[in-house]
C-alpha positions as CSV (number, residue, x, y, z in Angstrom):
1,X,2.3,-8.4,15.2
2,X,5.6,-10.1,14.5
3,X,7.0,-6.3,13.3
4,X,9.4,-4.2,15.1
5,X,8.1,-0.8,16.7
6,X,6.6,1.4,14.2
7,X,7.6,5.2,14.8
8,X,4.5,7.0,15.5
9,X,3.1,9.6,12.7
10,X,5.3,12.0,10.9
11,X,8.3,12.6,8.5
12,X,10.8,9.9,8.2
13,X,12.9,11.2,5.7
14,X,13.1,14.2,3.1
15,X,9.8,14.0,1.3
16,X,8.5,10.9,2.8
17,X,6.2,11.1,5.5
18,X,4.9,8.3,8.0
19,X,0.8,8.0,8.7
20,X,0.6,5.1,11.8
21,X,-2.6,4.0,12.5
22,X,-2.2,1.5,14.4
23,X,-2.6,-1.7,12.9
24,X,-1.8,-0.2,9.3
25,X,0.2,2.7,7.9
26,X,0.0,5.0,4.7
27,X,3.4,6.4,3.5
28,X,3.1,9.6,1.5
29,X,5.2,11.1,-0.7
30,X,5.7,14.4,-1.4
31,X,5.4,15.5,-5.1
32,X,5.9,18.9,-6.1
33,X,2.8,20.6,-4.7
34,X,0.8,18.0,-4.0
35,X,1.0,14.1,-2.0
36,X,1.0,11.1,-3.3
37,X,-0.6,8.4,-0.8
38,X,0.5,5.1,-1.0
39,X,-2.8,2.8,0.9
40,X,-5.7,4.4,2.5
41,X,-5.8,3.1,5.5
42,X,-8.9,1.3,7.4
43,X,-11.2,4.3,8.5
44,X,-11.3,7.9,6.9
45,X,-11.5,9.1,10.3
46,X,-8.0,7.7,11.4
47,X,-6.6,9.3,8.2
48,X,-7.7,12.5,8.4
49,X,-6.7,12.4,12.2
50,X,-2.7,11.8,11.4
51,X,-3.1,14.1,8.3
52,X,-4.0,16.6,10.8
53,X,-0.7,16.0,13.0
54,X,1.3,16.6,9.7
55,X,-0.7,19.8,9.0
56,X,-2.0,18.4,5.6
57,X,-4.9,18.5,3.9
58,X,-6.2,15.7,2.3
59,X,-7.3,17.8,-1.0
60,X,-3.4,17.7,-1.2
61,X,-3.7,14.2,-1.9
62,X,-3.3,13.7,-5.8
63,X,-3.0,10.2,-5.8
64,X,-4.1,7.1,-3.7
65,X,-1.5,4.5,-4.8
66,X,-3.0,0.8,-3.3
67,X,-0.5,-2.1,-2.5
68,X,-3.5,-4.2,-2.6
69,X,-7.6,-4.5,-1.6
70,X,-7.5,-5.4,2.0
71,X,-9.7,-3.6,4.1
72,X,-7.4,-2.4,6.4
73,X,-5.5,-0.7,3.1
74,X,-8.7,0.6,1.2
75,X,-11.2,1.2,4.0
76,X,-10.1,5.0,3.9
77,X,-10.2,5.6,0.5
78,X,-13.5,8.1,1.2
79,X,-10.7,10.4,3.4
80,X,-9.1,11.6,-0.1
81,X,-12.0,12.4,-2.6
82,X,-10.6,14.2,-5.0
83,X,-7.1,11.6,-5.6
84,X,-6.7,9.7,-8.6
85,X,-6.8,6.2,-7.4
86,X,-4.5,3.0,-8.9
87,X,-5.0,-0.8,-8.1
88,X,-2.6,-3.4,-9.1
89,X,-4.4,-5.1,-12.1
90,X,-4.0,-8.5,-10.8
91,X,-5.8,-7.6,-7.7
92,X,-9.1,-6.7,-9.3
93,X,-9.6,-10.9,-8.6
94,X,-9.8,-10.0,-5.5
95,X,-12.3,-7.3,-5.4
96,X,-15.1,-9.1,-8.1
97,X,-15.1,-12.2,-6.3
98,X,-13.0,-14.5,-8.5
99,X,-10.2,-14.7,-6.0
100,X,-11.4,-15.7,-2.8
101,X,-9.2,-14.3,0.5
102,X,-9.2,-16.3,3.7
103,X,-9.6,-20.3,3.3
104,X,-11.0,-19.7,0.2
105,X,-14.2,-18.7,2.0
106,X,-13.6,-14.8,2.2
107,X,-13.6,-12.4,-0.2
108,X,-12.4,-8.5,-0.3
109,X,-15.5,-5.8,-0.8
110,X,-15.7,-3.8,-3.6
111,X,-15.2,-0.2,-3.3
112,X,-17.2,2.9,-4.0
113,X,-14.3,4.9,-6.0
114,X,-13.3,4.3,-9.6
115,X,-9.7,3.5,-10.2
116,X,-7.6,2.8,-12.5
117,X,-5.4,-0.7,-12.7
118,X,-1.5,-1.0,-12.9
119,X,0.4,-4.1,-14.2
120,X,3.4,-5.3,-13.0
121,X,6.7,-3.7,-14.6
122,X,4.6,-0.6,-15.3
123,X,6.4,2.9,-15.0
124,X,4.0,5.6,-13.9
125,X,5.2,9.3,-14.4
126,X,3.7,11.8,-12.1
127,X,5.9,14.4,-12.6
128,X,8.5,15.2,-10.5
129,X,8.0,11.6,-9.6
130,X,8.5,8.2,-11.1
131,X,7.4,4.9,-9.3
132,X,8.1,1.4,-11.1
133,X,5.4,-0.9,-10.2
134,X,6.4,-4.2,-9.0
135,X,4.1,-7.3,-8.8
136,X,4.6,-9.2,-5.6
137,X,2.3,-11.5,-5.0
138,X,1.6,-14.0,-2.0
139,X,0.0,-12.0,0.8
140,X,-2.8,-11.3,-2.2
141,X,-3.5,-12.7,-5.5
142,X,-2.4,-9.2,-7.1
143,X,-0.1,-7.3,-4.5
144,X,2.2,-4.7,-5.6
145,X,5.2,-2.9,-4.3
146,X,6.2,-0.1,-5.6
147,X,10.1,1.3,-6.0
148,X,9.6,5.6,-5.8
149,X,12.3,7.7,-7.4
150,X,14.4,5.1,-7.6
151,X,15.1,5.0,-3.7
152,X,11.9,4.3,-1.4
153,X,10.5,1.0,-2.2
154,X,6.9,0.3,-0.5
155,X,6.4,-3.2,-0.3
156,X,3.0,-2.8,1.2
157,X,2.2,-6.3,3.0
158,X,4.8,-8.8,1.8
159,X,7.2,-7.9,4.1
160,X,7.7,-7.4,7.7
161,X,10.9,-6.5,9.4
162,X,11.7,-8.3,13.3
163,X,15.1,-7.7,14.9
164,X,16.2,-6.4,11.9
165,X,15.6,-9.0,9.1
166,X,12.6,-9.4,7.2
167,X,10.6,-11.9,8.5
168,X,7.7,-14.3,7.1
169,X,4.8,-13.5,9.3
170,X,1.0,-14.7,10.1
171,X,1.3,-17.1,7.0
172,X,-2.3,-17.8,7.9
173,X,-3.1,-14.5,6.0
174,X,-0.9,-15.1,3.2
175,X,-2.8,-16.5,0.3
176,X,0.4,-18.3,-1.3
177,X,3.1,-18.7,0.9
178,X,5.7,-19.6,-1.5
179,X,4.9,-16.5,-3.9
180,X,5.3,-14.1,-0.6
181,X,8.7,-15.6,-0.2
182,X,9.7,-15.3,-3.8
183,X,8.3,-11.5,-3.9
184,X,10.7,-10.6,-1.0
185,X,13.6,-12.7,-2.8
186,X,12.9,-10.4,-6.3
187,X,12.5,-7.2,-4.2
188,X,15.9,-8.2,-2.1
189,X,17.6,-8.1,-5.4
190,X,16.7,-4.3,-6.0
């Protein structure tokens, strides 16, 4: 990958903990009693694995908050059973094969677990914590970033940071190009 070295799992600052698995990575967030996940990962063993390192359980998981339906970001979802889950409303396309993925030729599976959509400019309350949903599309039809507390903003896939500057990366994977680089332009201006 074009990124820079990830740090390998664990906290990364107050509250916010670090899940690498490789070739994706969960941030969670710690909220009140309880975690909110943002992406699943690609296998449930993986997650479980690095929740392990942590010493957290995934029944601590509230709430799985997706970025989008890649496989490698929903392929885990079985890992937290009892989380509340939330996809970005636009990305349903991409799920009930309206919006095709790769060369128009590919589309993203379903999944098992029932979720419920967010839109774009939404503000979700999960007491103690507050995360404005952000659409930012381009690497998917419906990606979403999300800005936590005010402070942490999870961008998800439509960003990727080389030598220190966000970089445009494997536009091959990209589904519009030119909405990627006007989702990191809007989310520059936070």
């Amino acid at each position: 990958p074009v990124a820079d070295k990830i740090p390998g799992t664990g906290q990364i600052a107050d509250g916010l903990y670090l899940l690498n698995l490789g070739f994706v990575c969960i941030y969670l967030v710690k909220s009140g009693d309880s975690f909110i996940s943002f992406d699943a990962g690609m296998k449930s063993e993986g997650v479980l694995g690095e929740l392990a390192k942590l010493g957290i359980d995934a029944a601590k998981v509230s709430h799985v908050i997706l970025t989008h339906s890649d496989r490698d970001h929903v392929g885990g979802l079985p890992a937290f059973p009892t989380a509340k889950i939330f996809l970005p409303e636009a990305e349903v396309a991409m799920i009930n094969r309206t919006t095709a993925r790769f060369f128009g030729f590919i589309y993203n599976k379903p999944f098992a677990e029932s979720y419920e959509t967010l839109a774009g400019g939404q503000e979700l309350n999960l007491a103690p914590t507050t995360i404005r949903c952000i659409a930012s599309p381009g690497h998917t039809a419906g990606h979403m970033s999300y800005l936590v507390n005010g402070s942490i903003l999870i961008a998800g896939d439509t960003l990727n940071v080389a030598g220190g500057k966000i970089v445009m990366d494997r536009g091959i994977i990209n589904i519009d190009n030119k909405k990627r680089r006007d989702s990191i332009k809007r989310l520059a201006a936070l």
